[in-house]
C-alpha positions in Angstrom: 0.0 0.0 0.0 1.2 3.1 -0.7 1.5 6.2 1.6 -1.8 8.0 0.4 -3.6 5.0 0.5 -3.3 4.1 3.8 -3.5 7.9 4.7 -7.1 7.8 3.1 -7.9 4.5 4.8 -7.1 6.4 7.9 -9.6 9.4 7.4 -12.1 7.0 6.5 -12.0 4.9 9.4 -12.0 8.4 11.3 -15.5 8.8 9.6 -16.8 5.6 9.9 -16.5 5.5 13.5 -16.6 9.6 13.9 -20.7 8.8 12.4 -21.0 5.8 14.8 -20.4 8.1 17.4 -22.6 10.8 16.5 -25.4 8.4 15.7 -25.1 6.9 19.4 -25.3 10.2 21.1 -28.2 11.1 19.4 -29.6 7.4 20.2 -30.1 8.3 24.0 -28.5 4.4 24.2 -25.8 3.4 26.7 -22.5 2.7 25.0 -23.2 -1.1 25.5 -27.0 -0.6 24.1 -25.8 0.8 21.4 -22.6 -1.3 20.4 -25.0 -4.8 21.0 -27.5 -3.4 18.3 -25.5 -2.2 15.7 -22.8 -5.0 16.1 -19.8 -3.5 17.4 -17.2 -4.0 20.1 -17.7 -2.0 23.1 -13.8 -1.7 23.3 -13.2 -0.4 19.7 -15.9 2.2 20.4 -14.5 2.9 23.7 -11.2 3.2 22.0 -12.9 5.9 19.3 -14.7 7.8 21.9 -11.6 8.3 24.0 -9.5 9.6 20.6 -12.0 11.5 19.4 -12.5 13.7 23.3 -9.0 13.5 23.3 -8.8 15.3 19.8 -11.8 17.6 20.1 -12.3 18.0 24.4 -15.5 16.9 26.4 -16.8 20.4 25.8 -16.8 19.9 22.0 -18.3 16.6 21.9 -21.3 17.4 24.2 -22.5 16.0 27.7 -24.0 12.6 27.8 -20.5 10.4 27.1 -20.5 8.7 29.8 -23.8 7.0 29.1 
């Protein structure tokens, strides 16, 4: 693989799981609810959740995370 492909592989994976995370907030789910009915691990989205407040800060993301 070449440089910019796995550079775009990153950004979408950033999406995928940037969406996933968005789509749970707005859900009103627990993180476990959620990840059991949409078939994903709870640690991978743990994993996201945690990059993505550590990118952007609590503030940015909204209240509610800790669900």
């Amino acid at each position: 693989m070449t440089e910019q492909s796995l550079q775009q592989d990153r950004i979408q994976k950033r999406q995928y799981w940037e969406a996933k995370i968005s789509r749970w907030k707005e859900s009103g789910m627990s993180q476990a609810e959620y990840c059991r009915g949409h078939d994903l691990k709870i640690k991978t989205f743990s994993y996201w959740l945690r990059k993505f407040r550590n990118i952007l800060g609590s503030n940015i993301l909204g209240s509610g995370l800790e669900k």
